[in-house]
VEXZALO-177786 format. One record per residue (C-alpha): x, y, z; residue number from 1; residue in three letters. Coordinates in Angstrom, 3 decimals, padded with zeros to 6 digits. Layout:
BEGIN
       east      north         up   seq   type
          X          Y          Z   NUM    ALA
...
# end
This chain:
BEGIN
       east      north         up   seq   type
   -092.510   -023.917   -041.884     1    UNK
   -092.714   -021.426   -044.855     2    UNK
   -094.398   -018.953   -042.691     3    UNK
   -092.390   -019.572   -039.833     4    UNK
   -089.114   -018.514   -042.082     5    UNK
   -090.550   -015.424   -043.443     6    UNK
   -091.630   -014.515   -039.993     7    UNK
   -089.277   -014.612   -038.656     8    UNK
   -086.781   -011.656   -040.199     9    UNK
   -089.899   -009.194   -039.755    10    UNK
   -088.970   -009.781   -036.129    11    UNK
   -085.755   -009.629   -036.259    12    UNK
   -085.891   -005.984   -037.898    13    UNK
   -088.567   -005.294   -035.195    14    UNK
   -086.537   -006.079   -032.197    15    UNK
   -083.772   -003.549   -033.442    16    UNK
   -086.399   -000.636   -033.909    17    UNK
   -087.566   -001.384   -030.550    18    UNK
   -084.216   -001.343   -028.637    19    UNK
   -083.848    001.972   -029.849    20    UNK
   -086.477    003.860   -029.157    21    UNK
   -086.038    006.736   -026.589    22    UNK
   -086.331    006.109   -022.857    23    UNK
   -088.143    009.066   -022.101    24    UNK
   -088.594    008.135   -018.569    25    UNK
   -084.279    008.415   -017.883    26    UNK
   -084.223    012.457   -018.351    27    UNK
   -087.165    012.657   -015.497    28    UNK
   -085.021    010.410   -013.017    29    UNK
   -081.904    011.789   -013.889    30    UNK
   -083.010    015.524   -012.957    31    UNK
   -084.340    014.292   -009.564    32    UNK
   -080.521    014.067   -008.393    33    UNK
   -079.679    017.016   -010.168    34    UNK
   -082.303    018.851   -007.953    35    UNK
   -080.726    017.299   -004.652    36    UNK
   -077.187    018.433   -005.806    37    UNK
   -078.318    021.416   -006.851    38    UNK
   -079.415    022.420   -003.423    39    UNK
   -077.118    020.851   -001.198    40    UNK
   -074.199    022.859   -002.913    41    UNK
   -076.227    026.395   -003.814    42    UNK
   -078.515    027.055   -001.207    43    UNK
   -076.851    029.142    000.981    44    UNK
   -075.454    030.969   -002.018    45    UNK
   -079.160    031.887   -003.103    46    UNK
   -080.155    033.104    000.606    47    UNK
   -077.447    035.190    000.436    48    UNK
   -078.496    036.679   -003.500    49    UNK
   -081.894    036.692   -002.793    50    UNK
   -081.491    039.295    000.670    51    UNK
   -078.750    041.460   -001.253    52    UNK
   -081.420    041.227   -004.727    53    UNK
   -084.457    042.584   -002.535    54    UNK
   -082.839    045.211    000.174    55    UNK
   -081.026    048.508   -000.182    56    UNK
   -077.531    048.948    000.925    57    UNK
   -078.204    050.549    004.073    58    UNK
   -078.987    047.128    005.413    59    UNK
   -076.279    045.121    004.103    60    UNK
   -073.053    046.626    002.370    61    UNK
   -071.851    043.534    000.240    62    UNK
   -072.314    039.859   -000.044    63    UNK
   -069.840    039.052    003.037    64    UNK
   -071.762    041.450    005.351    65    UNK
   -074.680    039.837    004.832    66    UNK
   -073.084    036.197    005.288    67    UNK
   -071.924    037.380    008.718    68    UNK
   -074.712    038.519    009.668    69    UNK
   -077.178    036.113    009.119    70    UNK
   -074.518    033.416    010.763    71    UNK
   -074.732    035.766    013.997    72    UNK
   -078.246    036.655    013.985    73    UNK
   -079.352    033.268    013.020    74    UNK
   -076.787    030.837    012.884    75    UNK
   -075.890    028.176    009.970    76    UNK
   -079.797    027.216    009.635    77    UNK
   -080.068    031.107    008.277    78    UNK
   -078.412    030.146    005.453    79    UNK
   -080.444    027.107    004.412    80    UNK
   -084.131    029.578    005.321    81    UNK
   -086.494    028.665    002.791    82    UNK
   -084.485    025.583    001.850    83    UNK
   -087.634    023.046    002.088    84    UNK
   -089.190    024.284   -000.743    85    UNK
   -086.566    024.006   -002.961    86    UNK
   -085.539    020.855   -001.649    87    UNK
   -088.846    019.204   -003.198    88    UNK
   -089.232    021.802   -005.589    89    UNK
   -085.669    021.749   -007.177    90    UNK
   -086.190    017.568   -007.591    91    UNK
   -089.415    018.109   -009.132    92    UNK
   -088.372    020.916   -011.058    93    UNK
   -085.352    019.814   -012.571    94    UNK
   -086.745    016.021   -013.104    95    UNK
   -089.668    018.025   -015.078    96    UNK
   -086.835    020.477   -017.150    97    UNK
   -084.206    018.175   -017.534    98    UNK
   -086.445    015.052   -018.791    99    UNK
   -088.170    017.832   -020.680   100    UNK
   -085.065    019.086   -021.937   101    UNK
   -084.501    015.676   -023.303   102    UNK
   -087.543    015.124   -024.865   103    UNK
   -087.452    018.521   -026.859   104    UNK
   -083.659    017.615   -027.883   105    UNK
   -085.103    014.282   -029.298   106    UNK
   -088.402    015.721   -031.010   107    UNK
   -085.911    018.974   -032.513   108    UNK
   -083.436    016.362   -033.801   109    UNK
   -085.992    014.148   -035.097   110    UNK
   -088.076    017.090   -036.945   111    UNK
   -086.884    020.049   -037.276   112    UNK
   -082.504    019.803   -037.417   113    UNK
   -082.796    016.155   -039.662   114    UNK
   -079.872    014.932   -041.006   115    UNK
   -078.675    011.479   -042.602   116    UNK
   -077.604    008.694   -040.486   117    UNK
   -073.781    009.476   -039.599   118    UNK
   -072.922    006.531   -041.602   119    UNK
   -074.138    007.496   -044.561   120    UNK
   -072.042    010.814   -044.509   121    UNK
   -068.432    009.358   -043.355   122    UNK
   -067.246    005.937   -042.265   123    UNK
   -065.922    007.555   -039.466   124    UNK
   -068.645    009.631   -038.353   125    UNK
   -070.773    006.611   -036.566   126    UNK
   -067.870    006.177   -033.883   127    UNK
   -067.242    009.777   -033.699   128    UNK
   -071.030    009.801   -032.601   129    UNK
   -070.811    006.640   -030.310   130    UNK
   -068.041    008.365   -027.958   131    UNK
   -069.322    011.670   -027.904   132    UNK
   -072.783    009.679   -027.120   133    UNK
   -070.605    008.556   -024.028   134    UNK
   -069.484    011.794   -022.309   135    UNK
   -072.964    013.591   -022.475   136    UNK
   -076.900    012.242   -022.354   137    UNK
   -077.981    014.361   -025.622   138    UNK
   -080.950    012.681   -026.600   139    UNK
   -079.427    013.374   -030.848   140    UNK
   -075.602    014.890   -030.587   141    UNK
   -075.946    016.014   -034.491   142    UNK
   -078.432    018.199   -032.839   143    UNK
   -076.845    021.520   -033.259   144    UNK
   -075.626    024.125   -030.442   145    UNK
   -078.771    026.599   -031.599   146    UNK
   -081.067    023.798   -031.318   147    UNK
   -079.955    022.514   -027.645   148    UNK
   -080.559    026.221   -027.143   149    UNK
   -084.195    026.185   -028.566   150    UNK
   -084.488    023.265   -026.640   151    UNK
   -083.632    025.001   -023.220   152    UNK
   -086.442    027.752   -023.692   153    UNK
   -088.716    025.026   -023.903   154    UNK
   -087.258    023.290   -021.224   155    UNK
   -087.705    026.657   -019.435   156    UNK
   -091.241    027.532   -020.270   157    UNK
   -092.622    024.116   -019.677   158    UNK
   -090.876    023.836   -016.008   159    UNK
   -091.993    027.699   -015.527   160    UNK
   -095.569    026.125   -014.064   161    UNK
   -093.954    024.626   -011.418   162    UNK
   -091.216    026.686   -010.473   163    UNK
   -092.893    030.199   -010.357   164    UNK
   -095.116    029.386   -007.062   165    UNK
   -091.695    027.231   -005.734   166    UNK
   -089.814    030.098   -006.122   167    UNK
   -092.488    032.873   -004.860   168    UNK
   -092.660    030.656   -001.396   169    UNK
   -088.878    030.356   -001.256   170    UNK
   -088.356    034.120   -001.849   171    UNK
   -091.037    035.144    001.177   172    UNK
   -089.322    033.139    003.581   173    UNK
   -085.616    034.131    002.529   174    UNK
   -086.694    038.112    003.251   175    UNK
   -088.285    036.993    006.963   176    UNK
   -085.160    038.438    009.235   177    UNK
   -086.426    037.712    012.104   178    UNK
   -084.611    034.988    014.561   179    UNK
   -087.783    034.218    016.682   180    UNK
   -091.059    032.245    014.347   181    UNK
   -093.658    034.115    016.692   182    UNK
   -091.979    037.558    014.786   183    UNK
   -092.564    035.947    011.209   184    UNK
   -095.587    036.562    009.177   185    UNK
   -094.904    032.763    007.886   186    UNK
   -094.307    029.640    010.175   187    UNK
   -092.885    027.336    007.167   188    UNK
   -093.426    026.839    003.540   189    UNK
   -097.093    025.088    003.855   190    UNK
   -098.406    028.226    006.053   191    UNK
   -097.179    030.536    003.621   192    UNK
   -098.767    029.070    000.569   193    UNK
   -101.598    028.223    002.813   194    UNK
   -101.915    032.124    003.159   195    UNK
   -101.332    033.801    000.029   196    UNK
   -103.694    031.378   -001.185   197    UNK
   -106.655    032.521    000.888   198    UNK
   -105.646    035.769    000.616   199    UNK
   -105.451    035.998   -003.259   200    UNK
   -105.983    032.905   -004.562   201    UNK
   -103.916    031.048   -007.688   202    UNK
   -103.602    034.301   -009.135   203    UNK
   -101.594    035.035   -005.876   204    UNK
   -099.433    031.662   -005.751   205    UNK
   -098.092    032.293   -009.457   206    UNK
   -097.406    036.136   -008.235   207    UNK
   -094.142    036.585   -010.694   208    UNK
   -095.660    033.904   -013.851   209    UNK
   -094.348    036.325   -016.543   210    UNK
   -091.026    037.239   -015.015   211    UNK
   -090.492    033.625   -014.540   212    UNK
   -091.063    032.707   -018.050   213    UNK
   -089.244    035.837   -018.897   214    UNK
   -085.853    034.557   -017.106   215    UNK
   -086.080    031.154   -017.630   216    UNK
   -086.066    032.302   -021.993   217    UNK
   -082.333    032.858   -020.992   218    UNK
   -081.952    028.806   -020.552   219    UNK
   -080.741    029.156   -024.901   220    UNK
   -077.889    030.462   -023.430   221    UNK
   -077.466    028.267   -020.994   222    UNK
   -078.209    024.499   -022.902   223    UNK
   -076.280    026.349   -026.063   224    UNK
   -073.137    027.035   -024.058   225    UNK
   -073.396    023.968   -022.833   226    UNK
   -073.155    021.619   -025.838   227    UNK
   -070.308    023.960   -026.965   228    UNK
   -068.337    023.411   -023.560   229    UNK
   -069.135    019.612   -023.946   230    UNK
   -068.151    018.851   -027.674   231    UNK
   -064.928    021.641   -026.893   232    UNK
   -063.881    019.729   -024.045   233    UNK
   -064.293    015.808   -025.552   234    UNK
   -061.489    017.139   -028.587   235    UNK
   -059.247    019.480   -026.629   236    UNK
   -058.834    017.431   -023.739   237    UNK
   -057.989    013.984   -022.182   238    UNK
   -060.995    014.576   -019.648   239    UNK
   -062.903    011.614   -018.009   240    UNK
   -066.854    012.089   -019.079   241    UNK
   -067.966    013.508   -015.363   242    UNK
   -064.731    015.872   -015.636   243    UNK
   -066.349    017.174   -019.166   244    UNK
   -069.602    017.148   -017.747   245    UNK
   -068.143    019.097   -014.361   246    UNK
   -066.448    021.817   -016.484   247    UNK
   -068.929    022.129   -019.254   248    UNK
   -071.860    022.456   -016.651   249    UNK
   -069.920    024.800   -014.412   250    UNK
   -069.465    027.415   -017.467   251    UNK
   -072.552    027.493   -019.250   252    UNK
   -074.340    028.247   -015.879   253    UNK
   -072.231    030.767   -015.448   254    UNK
   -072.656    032.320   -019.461   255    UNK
   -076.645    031.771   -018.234   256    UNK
   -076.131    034.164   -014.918   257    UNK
   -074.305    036.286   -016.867   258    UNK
   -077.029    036.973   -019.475   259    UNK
   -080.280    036.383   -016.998   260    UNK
   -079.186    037.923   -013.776   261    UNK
   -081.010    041.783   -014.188   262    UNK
   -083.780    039.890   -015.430   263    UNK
   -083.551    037.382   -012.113   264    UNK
   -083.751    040.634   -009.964   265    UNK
   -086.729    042.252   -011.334   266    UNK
   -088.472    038.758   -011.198   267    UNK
   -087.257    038.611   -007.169   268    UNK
   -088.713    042.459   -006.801   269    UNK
   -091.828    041.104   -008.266   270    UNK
   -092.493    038.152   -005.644   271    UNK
   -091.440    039.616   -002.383   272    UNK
   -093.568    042.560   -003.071   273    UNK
   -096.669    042.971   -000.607   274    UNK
   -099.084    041.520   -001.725   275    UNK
   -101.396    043.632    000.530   276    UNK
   -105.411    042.614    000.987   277    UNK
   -105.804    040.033    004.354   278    UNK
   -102.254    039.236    004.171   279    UNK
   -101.637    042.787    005.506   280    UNK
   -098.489    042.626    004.833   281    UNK
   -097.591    046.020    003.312   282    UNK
   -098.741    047.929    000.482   283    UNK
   -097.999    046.899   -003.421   284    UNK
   -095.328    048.868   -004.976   285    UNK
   -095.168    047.059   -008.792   286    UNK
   -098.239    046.370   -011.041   287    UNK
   -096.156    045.081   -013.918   288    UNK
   -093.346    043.781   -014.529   289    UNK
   -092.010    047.068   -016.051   290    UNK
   -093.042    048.970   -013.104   291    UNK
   -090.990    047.277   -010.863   292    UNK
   -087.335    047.573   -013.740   293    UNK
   -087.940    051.308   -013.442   294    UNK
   -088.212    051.324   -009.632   295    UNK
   -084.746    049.066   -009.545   296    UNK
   -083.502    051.380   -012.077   297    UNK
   -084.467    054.540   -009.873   298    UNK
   -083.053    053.436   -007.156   299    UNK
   -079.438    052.392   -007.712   300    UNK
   -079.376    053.133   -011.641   301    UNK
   -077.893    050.104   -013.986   302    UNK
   -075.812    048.888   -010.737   303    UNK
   -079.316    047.978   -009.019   304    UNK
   -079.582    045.291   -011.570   305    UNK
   -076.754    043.321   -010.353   306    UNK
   -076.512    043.790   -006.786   307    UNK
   -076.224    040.144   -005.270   308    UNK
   -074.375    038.987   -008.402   309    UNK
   -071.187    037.714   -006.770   310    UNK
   -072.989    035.376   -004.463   311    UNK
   -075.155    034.333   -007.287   312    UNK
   -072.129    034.003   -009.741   313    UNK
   -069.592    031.861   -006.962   314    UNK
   -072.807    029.468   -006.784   315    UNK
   -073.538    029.411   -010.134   316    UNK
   -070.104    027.053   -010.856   317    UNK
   -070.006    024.598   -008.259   318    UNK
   -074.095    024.033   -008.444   319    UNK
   -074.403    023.737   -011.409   320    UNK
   -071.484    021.319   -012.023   321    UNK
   -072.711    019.293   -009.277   322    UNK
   -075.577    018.675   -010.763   323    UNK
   -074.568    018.155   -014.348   324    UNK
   -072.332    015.932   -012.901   325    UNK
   -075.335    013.710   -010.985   326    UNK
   -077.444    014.046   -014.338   327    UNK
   -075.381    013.096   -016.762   328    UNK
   -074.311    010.288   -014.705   329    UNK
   -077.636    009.140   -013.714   330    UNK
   -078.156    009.083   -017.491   331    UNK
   -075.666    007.201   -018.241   332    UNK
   -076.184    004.308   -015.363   333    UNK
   -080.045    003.541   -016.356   334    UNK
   -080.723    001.275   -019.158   335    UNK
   -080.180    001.949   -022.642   336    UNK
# end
């Protein structure tokens, strides 16, 4: 009976411990319907950036040009070209760099930005922490706005693996023009990986690694702005936690395109270059990633940076707060 007793209030401090730890797994799940909002609201935005971010003006004169004439030359399915890759690729990629995202908030909070338990500071401080625990997923909310920042790049870097090669695909088949699939040098997403592949290799699939990892360093921005927004909006306003999560997710993408974008062009440059070789498809014009900022720079001077911004930026809101929207909710609705 003695032993029973004295067991028993190790197990009691046990079960508390374990209810807490993180559930890792609920970033990773959450990002999958991130991915599908993502897409469903932004594609068409992104056809429409990516054709204006790799021609010259003589083809198309501005964002609505381009719109009009992809609807008459190829109808609404122009719009959504190159849409199956991201379809898979966006769930995969923002399941890997939002669950990431999580993780890194957790492992910053936990050693690097420590701080007492909120208790221990202020009575009050505990349920200040408990509702803003309810309008956003932060894996620690004492984290602060530079290190959900830090914890973007991260985010960014690690998803960079998978997204350059998802990206590179999705970027050759947004540039094919051409109405009729017997005019294309690509059938689908499979045949085009299928054929850079044999043609160059891995080396050839992650055509655009650096430039990737390069834009994707702008994500402090993004995650930074973000946690501002949030914490902003849950003491300024009477919002419901979606409506915080709507608005704060809708701005910081926007302070992200707004810091990334000339970066986002050169990267585009980079992967719809020929690739040349048996692909035949041209010549190479860029051997770094230098090369090809000077040529944008030649050609249209600092504007050539953000040509296909509008687009980009009118997508950037709606997208983005879509998602945010489906992850933070997601988050919420799993288990504790």
């Amino acid at each position: 009976m003695a032993a029973e007793l004295k067991q028993k209030p190790a197990e009691l401090k046990q079960k508390p411990a374990e209810a807490s730890k993180p559930k890792n797994y609920k970033g990773f799940v959450a990002g999958v319907f991130s991915g599908i909002a993502k897409l469903s609201v932004g594609h068409p935005f992104d056809t429409i950036k990516v054709r204006l971010q790799t021609t010259d003006s003589t083809r198309f004169s501005g964002p609505l040009q381009c719109v009009a004439q992809t609807l008459r030359n190829e109808g609404v399915r122009g719009l959504y070209k190159g849409a199956t890759p991201p379809l898979v690729g966006w769930m995969f990629m923002d399941s890997i760099m939002l669950g990431s995202l999580t993780v890194y908030r957790r492992l910053l909070a936990e050693h690097v930005f420590v701080r007492p338990p909120p208790s221990s500071r202020h009575p009050d401080n505990a349920t200040r922490t408990a509702s803003v625990s309810t309008q956003s997923s932060h894996a620690a909310v004492h984290l602060p706005s530079f290190g959900h920042g830090l914890a973007g790049v991260l985010a960014g870097a690690t998803v960079s693996f998978i997204a350059a090669p998802v990206e590179h695909v999705k970027a050759r088949l947004q540039i094919q023009y051409s109405a009729k699939k017997t005019e294309r040098l690509y059938s689908g997403p499979i045949d085009c990986l299928r054929k850079i592949y044999g043609a160059h290799g891995i080396r050839g699939v992650y055509k655009g690694l650096f430039a990737t990892l390069l834009f994707r360093s702008f994500f402090f921005f993004w995650w930074g702005s973000y946690d501002i927004f949030s914490r902003q909006l849950k003491e300024r306003t009477s919002l419901s936690a979606p409506g915080i999560n709507f608005w704060a997710g809708g701005l910081s993408a926007q302070i992200f395109w707004l810091t990334s974008y000339p970066s986002d062009v050169v990267k585009q440059r980079i992967m719809t270059d020929p690739m040349g070789g048996p692909l035949k498809d041209g010549t190479p014009r860029f051997r770094t990633w230098a090369d090809a900022a000077r040529k944008v720079y030649r050609e249209a001077g600092w504007k050539g940076y953000w040509r296909g911004f509008v687009p980009c930026f009118l997508r950037a809101f709606p997208a983005n707060a879509m998602a945010l929207v489906a992850f933070e909710g997601v988050m919420r609705t799993l288990p504790a």
